[in-house]
C-alpha positions in Angstrom: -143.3 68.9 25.7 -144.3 72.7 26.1 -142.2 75.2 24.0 -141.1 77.1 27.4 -139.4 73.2 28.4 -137.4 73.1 25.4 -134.1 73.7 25.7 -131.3 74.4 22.8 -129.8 71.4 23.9 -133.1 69.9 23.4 -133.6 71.2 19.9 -130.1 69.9 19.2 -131.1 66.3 19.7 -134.3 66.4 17.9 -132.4 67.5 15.2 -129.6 65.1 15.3 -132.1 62.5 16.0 -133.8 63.5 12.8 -130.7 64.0 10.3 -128.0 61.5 9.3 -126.6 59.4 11.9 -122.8 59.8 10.3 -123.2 63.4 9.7 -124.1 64.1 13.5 -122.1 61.5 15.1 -120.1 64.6 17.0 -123.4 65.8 18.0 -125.2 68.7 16.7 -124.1 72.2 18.7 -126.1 75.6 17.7 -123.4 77.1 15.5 -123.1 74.5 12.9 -123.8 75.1 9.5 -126.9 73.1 8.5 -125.7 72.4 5.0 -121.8 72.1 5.2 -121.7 70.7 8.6 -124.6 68.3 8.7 -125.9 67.6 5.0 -129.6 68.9 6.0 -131.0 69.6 2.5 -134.3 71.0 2.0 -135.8 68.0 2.7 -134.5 67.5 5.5 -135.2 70.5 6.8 -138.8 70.3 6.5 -138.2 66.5 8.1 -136.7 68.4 10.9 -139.6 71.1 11.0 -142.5 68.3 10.9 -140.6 66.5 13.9 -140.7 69.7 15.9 -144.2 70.5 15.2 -145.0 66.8 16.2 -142.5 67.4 19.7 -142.2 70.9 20.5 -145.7 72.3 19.0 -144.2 74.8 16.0 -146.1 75.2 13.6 -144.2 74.2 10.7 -146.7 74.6 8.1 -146.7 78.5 9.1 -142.7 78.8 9.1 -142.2 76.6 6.4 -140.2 79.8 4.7 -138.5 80.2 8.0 -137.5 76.4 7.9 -136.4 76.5 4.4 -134.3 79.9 5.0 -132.4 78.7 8.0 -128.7 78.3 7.6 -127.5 77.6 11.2 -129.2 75.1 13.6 -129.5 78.5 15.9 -131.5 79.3 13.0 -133.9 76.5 13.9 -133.7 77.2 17.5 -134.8 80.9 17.0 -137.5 79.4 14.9 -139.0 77.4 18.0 -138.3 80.3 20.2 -140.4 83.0 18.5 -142.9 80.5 17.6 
């Protein structure tokens, strides 16, 4: 999947495929909170970064301080974005 093809809603499922089940069992939208809404700790934020490098192409090892920084899962998406 090329960056250009990914859409937010895109990014939204990766993520929700990645994090708990219960936490995103509303779905995952671009203004939640990564933290209160979701549960994503650091960990999981890295899981979530490895997944898009391994599906989009980012290069998470590059934006690891990005991926550890975002607070928002638009946060994640302008990640992919830029990257």
């Amino acid at each position: 999947m090329s960056e250009q093809a990914v859409t937010d809603e895109a990014i939204c499922q990766i993520i929700k495929g990645v994090i708990s089940k219960s936490a995103a069992k509303g779905g995952v939208t671009p203004e939640m909170n990564l933290q209160t809404d979701l549960g994503v700790d650091s960990l999981g934020l890295m899981s979530i970064a490895f997944v898009l490098e391994e599906q989009v192409g980012v290069d998470a090892f590059s934006h690891v301080d990005q991926f550890i920084n975002a607070e928002y899962v638009s946060d994640i998406i302008k990640i992919v974005r830029e990257n």
